[in-house]
N, C-alpha and C positions, 0 to 999 in steps of 0.2 A: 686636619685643617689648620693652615697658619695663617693668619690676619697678615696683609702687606700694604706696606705705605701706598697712599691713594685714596684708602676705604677714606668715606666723609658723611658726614650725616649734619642736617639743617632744621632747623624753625624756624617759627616767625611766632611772636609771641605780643599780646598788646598788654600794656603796662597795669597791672591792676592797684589796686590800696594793697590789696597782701602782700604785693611784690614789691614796696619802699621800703625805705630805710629806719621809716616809722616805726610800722608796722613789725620789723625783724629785729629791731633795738638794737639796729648799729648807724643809727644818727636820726638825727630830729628834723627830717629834709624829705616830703615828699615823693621822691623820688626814686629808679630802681636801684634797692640793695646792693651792694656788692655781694653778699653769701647768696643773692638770689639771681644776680649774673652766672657766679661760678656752679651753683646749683644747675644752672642751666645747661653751662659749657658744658658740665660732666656727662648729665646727661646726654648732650652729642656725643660725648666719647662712645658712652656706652651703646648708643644705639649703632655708630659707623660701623662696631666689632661683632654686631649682634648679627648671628649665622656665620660665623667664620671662626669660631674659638669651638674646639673640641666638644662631645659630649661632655659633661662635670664637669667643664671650664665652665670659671667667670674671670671677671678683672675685678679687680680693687685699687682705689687712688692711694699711692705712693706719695705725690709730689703736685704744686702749684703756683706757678708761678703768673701774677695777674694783675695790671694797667688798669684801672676803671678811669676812664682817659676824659668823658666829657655826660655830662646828668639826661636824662632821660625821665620827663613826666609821665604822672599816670594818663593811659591814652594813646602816648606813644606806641610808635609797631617798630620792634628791636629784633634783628634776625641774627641767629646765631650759629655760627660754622663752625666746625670741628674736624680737624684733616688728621690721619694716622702719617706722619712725615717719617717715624721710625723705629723698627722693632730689631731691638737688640737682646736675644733669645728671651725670657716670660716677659722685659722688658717693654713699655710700646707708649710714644712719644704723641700726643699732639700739641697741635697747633691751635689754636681760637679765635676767631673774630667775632663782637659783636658790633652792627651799624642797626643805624636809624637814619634810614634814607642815605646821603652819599657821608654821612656824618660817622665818626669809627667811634664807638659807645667804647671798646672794652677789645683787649687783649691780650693774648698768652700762651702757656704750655703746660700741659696737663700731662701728666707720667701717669701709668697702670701700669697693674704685675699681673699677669694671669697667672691664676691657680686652682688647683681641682678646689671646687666646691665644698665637697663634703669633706675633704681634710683642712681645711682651711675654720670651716665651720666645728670641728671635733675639737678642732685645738680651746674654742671659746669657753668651752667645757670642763676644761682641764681645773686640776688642783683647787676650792678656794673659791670656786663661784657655783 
């Protein structure tokens, strides 16, 4: 199985107090996080690729690149898309949008490497821990 550009996976998520900036102690601003947008965006990655990566395949994030373009209060409903635009061999590229209603909350590009599972997880192992 190889994942191809296209695959996409979405939410909809409505703002909670866990989910500021407070709350995550990266700013003193009720409003959503950044580490709690990109938390999110990933997870669309992960989900776009889910059934389509080999048995012992996973992905892991490589790379992030990320816009938090306009605040979003708690309450707010923030939908967040995630497009596979490119896979260049274990390589695989998306895309990101978050809005809140026609409003664009957040954007960017998220890289993952797929790699078997269990040797990715042996190596944690190794020498010293």
């Amino acid at each position: 199985m190889t994942p191809a550009p296209g695959l996409r996976a979405t939410t909809l998520i409505m703002v909670e107090r866990e989910d500021t900036a407070v709350k995550l102690g990266s700013g003193d601003v009720p409003v959503l996080g950044t580490p709690r947008l990109l938390a999110i965006a990933e997870a669309m990655t992960v989900r776009a690729v889910a059934g389509h990566l080999a048995p012992g395949q996973t992905s892991v994030g490589t790379r992030v690149a990320l816009d938090h373009l306009a605040a979003s209060p708690v309450g707010a409903h923030v939908e967040v898309s995630a497009e596979l635009t490119e896979v260049d061999g274990r390589r695989l590229v998306f895309d990101f949008t978050a809005r809140s209603g026609e409003t664009l909350v957040g954007s960017g590009t998220i890289e993952r490497a797929v790699v078997d599972r269990e040797r990715f997880l042996s190596r944690l192992a190794g020498p010293g821990r």
